[in-house]
Wavefront OBJ file of the C-alpha trace (Angstrom):
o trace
v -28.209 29.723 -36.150
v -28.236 26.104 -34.518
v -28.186 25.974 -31.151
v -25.023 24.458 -29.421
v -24.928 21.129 -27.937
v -21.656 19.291 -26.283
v -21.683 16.014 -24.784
v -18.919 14.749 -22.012
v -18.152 11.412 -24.594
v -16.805 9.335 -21.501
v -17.296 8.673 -17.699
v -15.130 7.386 -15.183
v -16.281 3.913 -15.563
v -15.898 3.449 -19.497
v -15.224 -0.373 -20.108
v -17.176 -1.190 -23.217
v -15.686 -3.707 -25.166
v -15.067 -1.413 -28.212
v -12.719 1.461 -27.333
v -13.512 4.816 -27.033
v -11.868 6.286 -29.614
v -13.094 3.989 -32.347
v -16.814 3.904 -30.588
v -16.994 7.736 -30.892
v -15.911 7.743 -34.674
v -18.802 5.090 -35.577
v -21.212 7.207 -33.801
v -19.983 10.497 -35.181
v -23.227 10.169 -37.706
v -25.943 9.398 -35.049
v -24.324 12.242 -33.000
v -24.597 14.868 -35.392
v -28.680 13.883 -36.077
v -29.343 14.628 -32.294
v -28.252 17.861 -32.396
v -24.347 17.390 -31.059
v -22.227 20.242 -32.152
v -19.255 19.644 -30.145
v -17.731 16.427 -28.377
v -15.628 16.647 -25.293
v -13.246 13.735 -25.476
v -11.384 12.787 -21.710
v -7.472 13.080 -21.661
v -5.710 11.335 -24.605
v -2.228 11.333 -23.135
v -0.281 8.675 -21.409
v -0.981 8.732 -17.778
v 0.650 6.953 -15.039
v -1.200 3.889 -14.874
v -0.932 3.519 -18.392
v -3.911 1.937 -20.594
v -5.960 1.351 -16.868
v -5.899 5.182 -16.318
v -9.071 7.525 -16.982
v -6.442 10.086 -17.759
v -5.848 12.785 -15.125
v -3.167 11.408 -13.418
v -0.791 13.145 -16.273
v 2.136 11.652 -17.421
v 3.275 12.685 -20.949
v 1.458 14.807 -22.766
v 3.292 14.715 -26.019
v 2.260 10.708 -25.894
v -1.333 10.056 -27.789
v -1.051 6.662 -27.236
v 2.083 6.247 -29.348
v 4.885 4.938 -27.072
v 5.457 2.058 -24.582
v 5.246 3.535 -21.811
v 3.759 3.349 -18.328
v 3.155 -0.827 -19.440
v 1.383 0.125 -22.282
v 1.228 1.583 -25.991
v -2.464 2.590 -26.045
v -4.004 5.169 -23.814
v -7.388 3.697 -21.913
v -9.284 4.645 -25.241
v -6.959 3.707 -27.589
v -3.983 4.412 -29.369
v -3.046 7.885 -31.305
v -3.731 7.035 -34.694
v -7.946 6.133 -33.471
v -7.481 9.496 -31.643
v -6.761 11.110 -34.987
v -9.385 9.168 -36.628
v -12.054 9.568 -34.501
v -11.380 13.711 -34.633
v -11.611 13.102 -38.272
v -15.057 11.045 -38.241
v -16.462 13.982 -35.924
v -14.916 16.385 -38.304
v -16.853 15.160 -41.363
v -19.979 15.564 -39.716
v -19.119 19.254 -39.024
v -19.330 18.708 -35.152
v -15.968 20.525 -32.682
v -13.861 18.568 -30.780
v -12.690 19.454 -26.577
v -9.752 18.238 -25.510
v -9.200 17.615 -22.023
v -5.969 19.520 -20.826
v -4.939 18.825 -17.220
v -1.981 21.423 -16.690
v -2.215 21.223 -12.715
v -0.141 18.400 -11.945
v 2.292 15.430 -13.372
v 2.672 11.707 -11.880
v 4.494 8.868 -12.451
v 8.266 10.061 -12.505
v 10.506 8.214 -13.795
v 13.714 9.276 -11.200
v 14.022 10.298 -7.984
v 15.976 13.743 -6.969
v 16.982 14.454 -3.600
v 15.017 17.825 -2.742
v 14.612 20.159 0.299
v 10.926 20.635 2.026
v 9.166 21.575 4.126
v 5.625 19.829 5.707
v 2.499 21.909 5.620
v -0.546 21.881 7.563
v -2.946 19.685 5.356
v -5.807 22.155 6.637
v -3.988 25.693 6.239
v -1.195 24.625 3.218
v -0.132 28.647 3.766
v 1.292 26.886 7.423
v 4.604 25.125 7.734
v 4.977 22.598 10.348
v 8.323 21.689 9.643
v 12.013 22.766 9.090
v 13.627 22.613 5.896
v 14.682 18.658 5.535
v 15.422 16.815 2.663
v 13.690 14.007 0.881
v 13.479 11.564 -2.776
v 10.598 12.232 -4.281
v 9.520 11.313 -8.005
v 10.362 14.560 -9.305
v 12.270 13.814 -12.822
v 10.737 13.306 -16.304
v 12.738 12.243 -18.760
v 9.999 10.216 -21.093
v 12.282 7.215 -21.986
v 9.992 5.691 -24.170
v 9.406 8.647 -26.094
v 13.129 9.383 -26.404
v 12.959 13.721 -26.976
v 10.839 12.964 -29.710
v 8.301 16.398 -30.537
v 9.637 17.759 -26.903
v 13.238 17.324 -25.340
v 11.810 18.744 -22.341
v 12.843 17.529 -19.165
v 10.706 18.152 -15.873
v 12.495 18.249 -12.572
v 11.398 19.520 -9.109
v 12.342 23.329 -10.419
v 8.952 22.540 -12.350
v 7.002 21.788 -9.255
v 5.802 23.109 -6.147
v 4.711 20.093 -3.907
v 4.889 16.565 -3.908
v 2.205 14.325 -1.745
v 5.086 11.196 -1.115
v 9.031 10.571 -0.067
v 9.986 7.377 -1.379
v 12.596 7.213 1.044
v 10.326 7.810 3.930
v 7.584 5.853 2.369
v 5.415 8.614 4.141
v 2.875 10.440 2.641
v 2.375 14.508 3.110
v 2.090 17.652 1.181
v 5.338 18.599 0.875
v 6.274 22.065 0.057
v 9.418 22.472 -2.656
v 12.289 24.508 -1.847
v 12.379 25.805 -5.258
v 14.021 29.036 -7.252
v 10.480 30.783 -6.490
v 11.576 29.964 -2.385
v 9.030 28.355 -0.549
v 5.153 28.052 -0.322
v 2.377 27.902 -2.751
v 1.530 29.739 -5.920
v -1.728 32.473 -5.335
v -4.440 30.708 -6.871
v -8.069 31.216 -7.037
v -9.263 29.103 -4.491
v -8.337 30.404 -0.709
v -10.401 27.124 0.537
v -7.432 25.263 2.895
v -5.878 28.738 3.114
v -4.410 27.802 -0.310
v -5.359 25.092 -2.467
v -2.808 25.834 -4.966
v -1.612 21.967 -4.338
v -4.326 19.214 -5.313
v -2.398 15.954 -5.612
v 0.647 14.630 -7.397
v 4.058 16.631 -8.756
v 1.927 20.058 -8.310
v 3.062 22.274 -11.167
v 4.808 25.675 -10.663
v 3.857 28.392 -13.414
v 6.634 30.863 -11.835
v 8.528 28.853 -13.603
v 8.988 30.531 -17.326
v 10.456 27.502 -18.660
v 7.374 25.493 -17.682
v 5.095 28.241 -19.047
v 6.849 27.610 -22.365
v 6.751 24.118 -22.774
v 3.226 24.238 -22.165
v 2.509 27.137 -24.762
v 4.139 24.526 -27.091
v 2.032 21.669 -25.877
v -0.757 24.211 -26.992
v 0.777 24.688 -30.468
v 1.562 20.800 -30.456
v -1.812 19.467 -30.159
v -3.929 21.851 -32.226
v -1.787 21.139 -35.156
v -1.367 17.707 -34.625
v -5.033 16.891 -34.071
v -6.798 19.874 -35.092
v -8.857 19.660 -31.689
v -11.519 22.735 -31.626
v -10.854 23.467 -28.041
v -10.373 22.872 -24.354
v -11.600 21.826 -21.542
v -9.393 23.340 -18.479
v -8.921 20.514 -15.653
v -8.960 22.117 -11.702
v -8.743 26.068 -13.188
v -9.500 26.680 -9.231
v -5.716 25.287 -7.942
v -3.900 26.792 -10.826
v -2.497 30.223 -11.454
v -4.946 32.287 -13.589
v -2.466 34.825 -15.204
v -0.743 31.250 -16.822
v -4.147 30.555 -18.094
v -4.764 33.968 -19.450
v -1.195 33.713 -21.367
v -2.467 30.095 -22.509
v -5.665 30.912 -24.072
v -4.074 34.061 -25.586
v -1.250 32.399 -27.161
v -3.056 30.186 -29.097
v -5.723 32.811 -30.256
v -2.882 35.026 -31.487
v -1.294 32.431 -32.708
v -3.968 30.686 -35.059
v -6.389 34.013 -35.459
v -8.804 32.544 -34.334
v -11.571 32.098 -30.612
v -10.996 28.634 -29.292
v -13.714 27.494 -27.280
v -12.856 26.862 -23.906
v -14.743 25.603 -20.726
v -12.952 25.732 -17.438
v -13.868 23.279 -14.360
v -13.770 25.529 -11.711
v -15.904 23.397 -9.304
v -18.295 24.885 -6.775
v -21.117 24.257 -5.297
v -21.482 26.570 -2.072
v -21.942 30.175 -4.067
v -21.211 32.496 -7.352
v -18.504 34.364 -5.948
v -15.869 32.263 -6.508
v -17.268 31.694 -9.854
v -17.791 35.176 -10.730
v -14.085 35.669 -9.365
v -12.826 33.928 -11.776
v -14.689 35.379 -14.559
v -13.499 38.422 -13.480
v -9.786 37.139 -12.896
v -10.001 35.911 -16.648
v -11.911 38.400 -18.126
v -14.464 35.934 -18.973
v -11.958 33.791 -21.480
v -13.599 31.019 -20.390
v -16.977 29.516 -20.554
v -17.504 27.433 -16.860
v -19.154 24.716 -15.849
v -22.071 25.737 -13.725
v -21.399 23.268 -11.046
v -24.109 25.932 -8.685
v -27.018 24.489 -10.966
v -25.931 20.999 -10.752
v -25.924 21.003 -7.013
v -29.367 22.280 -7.451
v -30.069 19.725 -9.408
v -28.998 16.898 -7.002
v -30.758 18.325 -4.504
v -33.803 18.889 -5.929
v -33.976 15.158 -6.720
v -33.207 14.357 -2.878
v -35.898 16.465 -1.349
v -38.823 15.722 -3.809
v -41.445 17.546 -3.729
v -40.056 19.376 -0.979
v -37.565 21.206 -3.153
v -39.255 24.297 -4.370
v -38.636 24.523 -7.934
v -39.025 28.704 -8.087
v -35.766 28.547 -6.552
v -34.193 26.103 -9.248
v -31.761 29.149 -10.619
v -30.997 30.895 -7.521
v -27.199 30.585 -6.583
v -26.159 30.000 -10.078
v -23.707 31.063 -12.941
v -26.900 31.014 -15.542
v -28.788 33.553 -13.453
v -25.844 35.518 -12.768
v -23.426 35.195 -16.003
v -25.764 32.912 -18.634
v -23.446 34.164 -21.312
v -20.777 32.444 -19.765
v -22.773 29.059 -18.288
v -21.823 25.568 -19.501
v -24.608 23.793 -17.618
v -25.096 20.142 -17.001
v -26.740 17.222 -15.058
v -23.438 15.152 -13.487
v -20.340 14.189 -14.915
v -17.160 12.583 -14.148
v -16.668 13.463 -11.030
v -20.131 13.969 -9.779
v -21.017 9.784 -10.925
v -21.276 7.200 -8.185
v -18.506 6.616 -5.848
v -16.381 9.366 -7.083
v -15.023 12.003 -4.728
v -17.697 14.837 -5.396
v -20.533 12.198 -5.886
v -23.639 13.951 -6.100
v -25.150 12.071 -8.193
v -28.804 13.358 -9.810
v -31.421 10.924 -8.990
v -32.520 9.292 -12.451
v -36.337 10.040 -11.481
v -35.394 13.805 -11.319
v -33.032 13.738 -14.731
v -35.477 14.002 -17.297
v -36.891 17.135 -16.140
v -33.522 18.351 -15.404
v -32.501 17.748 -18.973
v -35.721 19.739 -20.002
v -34.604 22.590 -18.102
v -30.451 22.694 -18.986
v -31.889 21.629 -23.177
v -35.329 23.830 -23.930
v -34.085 26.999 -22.590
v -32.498 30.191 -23.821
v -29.440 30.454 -21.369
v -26.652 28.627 -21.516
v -24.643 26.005 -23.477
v -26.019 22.786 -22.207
v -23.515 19.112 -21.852
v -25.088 15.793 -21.897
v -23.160 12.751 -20.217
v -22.347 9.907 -21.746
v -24.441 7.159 -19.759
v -27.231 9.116 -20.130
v -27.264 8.347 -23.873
v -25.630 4.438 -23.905
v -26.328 3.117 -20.303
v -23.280 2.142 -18.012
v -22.184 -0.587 -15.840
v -19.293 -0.701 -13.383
v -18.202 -2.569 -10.366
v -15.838 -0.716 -7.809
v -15.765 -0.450 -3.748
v -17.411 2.064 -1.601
v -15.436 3.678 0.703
v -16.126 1.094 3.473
v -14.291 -1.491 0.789
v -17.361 -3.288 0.078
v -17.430 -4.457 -3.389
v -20.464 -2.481 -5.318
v -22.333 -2.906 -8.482
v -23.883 0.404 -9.988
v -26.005 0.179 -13.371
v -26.517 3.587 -14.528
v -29.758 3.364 -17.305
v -30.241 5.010 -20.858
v -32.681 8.053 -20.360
v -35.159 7.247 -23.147
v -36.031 11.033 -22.872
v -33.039 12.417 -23.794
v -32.218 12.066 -27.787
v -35.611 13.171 -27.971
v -35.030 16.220 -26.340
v -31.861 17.038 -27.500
v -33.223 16.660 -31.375
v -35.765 19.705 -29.972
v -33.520 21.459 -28.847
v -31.742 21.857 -32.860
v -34.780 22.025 -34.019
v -37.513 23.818 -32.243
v -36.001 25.347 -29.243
v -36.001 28.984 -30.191
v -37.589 32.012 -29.856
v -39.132 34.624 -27.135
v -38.948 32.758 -23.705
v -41.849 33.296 -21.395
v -41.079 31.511 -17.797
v -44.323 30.117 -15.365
v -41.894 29.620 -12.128
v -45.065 30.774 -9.999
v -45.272 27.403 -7.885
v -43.534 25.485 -5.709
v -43.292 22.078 -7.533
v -44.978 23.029 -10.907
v -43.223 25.123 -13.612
v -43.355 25.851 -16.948
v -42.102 28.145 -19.953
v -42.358 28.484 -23.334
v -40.624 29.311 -26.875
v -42.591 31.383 -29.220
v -39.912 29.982 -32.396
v -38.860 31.759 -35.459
v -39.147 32.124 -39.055
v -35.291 30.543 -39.334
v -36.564 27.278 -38.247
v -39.628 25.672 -39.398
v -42.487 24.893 -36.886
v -39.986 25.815 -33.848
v -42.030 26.985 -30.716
v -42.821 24.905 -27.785
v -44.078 24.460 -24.378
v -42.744 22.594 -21.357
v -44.267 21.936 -18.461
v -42.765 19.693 -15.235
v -44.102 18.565 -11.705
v -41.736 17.353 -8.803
v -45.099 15.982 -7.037
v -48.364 15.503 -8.323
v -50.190 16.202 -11.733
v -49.745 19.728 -13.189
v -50.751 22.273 -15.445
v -50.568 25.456 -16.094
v -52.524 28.274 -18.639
v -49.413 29.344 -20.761
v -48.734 31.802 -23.254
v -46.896 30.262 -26.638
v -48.016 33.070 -29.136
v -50.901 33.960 -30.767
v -49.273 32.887 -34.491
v -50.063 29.719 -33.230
v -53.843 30.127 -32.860
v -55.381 26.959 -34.229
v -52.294 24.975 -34.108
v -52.342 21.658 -32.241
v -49.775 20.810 -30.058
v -48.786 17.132 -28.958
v -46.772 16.001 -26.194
v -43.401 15.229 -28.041
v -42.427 12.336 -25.341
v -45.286 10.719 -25.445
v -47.251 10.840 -22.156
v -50.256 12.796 -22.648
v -51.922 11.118 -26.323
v -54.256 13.942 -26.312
v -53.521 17.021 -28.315
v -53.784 20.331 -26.838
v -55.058 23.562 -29.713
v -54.034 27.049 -28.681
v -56.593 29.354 -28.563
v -57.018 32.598 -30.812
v -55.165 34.525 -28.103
v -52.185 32.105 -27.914
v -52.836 30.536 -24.656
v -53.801 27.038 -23.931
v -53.306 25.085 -20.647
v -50.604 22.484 -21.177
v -50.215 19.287 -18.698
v -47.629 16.896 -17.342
v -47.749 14.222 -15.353
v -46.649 14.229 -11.434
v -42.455 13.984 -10.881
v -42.628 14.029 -14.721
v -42.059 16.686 -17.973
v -44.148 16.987 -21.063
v -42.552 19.028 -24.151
v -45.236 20.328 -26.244
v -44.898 20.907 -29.864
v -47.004 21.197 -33.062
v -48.220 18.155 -34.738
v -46.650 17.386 -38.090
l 1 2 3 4 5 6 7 8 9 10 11 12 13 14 15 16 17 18 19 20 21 22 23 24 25 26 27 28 29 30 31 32 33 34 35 36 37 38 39 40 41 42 43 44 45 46 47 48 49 50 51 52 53 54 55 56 57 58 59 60 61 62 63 64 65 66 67 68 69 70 71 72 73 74 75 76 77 78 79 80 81 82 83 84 85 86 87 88 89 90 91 92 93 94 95 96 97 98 99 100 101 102 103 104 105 106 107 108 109 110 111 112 113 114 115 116 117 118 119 120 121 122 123 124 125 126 127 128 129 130 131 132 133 134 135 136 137 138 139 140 141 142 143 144 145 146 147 148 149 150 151 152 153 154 155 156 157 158 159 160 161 162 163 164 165 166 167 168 169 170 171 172 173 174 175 176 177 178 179 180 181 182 183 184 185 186 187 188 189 190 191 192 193 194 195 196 197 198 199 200 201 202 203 204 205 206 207 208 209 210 211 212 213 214 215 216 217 218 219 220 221 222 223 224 225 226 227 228 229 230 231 232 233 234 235 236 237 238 239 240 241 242 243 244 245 246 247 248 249 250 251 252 253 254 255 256 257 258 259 260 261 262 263 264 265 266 267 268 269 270 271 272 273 274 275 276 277 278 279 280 281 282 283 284 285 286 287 288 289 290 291 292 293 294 295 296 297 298 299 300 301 302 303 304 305 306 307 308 309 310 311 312 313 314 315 316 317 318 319 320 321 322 323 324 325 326 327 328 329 330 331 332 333 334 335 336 337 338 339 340 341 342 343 344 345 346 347 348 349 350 351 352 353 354 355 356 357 358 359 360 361 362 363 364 365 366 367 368 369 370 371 372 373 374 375 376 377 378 379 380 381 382 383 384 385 386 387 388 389 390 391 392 393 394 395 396 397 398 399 400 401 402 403 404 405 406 407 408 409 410 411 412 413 414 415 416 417 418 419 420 421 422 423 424 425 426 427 428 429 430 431 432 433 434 435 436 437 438 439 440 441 442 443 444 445 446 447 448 449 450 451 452 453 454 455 456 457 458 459 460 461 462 463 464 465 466 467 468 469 470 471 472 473 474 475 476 477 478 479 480 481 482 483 484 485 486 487 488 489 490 491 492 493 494 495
């Protein structure tokens, strides 16, 4: 059996000059010969800022890119018909396709309604600090571009739970509906701010049936639609986990079938939450292990400082592998974003190694990783910035290992501080599979490793090309493998 491989296909800053949609169908063949088997694609729905918006500010979601609205036909990546497409082109190469579903929150209203509130303390949202008063807030969706075509659904505040502005106030707060479900917050996951059932926007209230239905619909809507593989859950930590539950359900009962699903449920202090939620779920979900990330990031901060025995503590893949969707950054994680932590590019090769050449978990390259990126924004201070984020050369390499020879019985080598190794011992399904890795956060390492004695004899070479010397394994099925310092070496036979 192949060995699963997604890639995030976007990042916050995507402004090539061919659109998304239509980039990702022209590379559907070059995806599928690196070892891709699945291709998370960002938001497809109109959001509020129309074709400027990355997506998560939610608008419609019945609108692929289809209707004028929100100043614009096309999404950011294109318009519905590409969407469709470019599922196709990944079809034909038999790799899945993730849709990003942000169920959280909506923006953008199109009316105002007069509502009653009350003010909550930004640090403890279970505290009131106001009397009931009334407001106009954005609160009514009525799609007029779209015009009850696929959903005659209309959203008011009985579908939400906070809003973050009063127009007529022009003052900006979380704002606590006075809904049919009373007052206060939804229980949620996350107790961090006493509740952080309210992120940002129109937050959305699943003790609402009505709303619950609709959004089984969506479900049904886009699967048959677009014939999308599965999901990626947006913020799983601020939303209810019994509507996610009845989600997932639904549409496995409904089609017979497992969708895959991977829920962001970010974290980067401990496994509890994480395991929490796994538990809350019943492990429904696969999750991104945000733990190892962190790791990750700060690994590449401290140098050689970082000991690298400690690389798995505090994370899902020690504690739930099964379960781990692991990556480098993403999103979110990039420069300038709100959870920026980013990986330094020194430390990302080796990182790669580690999430690509192992047994556990399902590992997610990132788009800039594999085509380069360059954005301007403003740093928090308003100064304008210029960020060039480089192809890692190392990368398609690895990942074309990783279908082909990354299997087998894993032996680990994290007995030193900044030099660690492990190896694959392959199998008969795969032809010359086996392989060793070996990486160094300071100087020059190597390490006496056991790869198996069927491969006494065999030479091995260093597949990314910076040791030229080949290294035979001895009739025991040992040999002492080498990698440059703050480098990796993958070692496999020579063809």
């Amino acid at each position: 059996m192949q060995n699963q491989t997604i890639i995030q296909y976007f990042h916050w800053y995507y402004n090539e000059e061919q659109n998304l949609w239509n980039k990702v169908a022209t590379e559907a063949t070059r995806l599928k010969e690196i070892g891709v088997t699945s291709v998370w694609l960002p938001p497809a729905y109109k959001a509020s800022t129309g074709g400027y918006s990355v997506g998560y500010d939610v608008y419609d979601l019945f609108d692929l890119g289809e209707f004028d609205q929100k100043g614009s036909v096309n999404t950011r990546y294109g318009s519905k018909d590409e969407y469709i497409k470019a599922i196709d082109a990944l079809h034909e190469q038999q790799i899945a396709v993730l849709a990003d579903v942000v169920f959280n929150h909506k923006a953008g209203g199109d009316e105002l309604e007069r509502i009653e509130v009350r003010t909550v303390n930004e640090e403890n949202r279970n505290e009131f600090t106001s009397d009931v008063f009334e407001i106009e807030a954005w609160t009514k969706f009525t799609f007029p571009g779209r015009k009850g075509q696929y959903s005659q659904f209309i959203w008011d505040h009985q579908c939400f739970s906070g809003v973050d502005w009063a127009e007529d106030l022009k003052e900006t707060a979380i704002y606590s509906i006075q809904n049919f479900a009373g007052e206060g917050f939804e229980e949620v996951p996350s107790t961090e701010l006493g509740n952080y059932d309210y992120l940002m926007f129109n937050d959305i209230d699943f003790r609402n049936r009505a709303v619950v239905e609709e959004l089984n619909y969506w479900g049904e809507w886009i699967v048959e639609h677009t014939k999308v593989d599965g999901f990626r859950l947006d913020a799983v930590k601020h939303i209810n986990p019994h509507f996610i539950i009845e989600w997932i359900d639904h549409l496995n009962q409904k089609y017979n079938r497992q969708f895959f699903v991977v829920a962001e449920n970010w974290d980067v202090v401990n496994t509890a939450e994480q395991e929490e939620y796994i538990q809350l779920t019943e492990g429904r979900t696969q999750i991104f292990d945000s733990l190892l990330h962190h790791n990750f990031f700060l690994a590449s901060k401290e140098d050689s400082n970082f000991d690298m025995r400690t690389i798995f503590d505090n994370t899902l893949i020690q504690i739930t592998p099964e379960l781990a969707v692991t990556f480098v950054d993403n999103h979110d994680s990039q420069p300038l974003q709100a959870l920026e932590s980013y990986v330094e590019f020194w430390f990302r090769p080796l990182a790669y190694a580690i999430i690509l050449l192992r047994m556990q978990g399902i590992p997610c390259l990132f788009f800039p990783d594999l085509y380069g990126g360059i954005y301007d924004d403003k740093n928090p201070e308003g100064e304008d910035i210029h960020i060039e984020l480089a192809i890692l050369p190392e990368l398609e390499v690895m990942s074309k290992i990783r279908t082909n020879l990354a299997y087998g019985e894993q032996r680990d080598y994290f007995d030193h501080g900044n030099c660690v190794g492990w190896t694959r011992a392959g199998d008969e399904e795969h032809p010359n599979s086996g392989l060793a890795v070996l990486l160094s956060t300071g100087e020059e390492g190597w390490k006496t490793m056991e790869i198996g004695q069927h491969f006494a004899g065999k030479t091995f070479v260093d597949a990314l090309g910076k040791h030229p010397e080949g290294i035979v394994i001895d009739e025991n099925g040992f040999a002492e493998f080498h990698c440059h310092g703050k480098s990796v070496s993958v070692w496999v036979q020579s063809e």
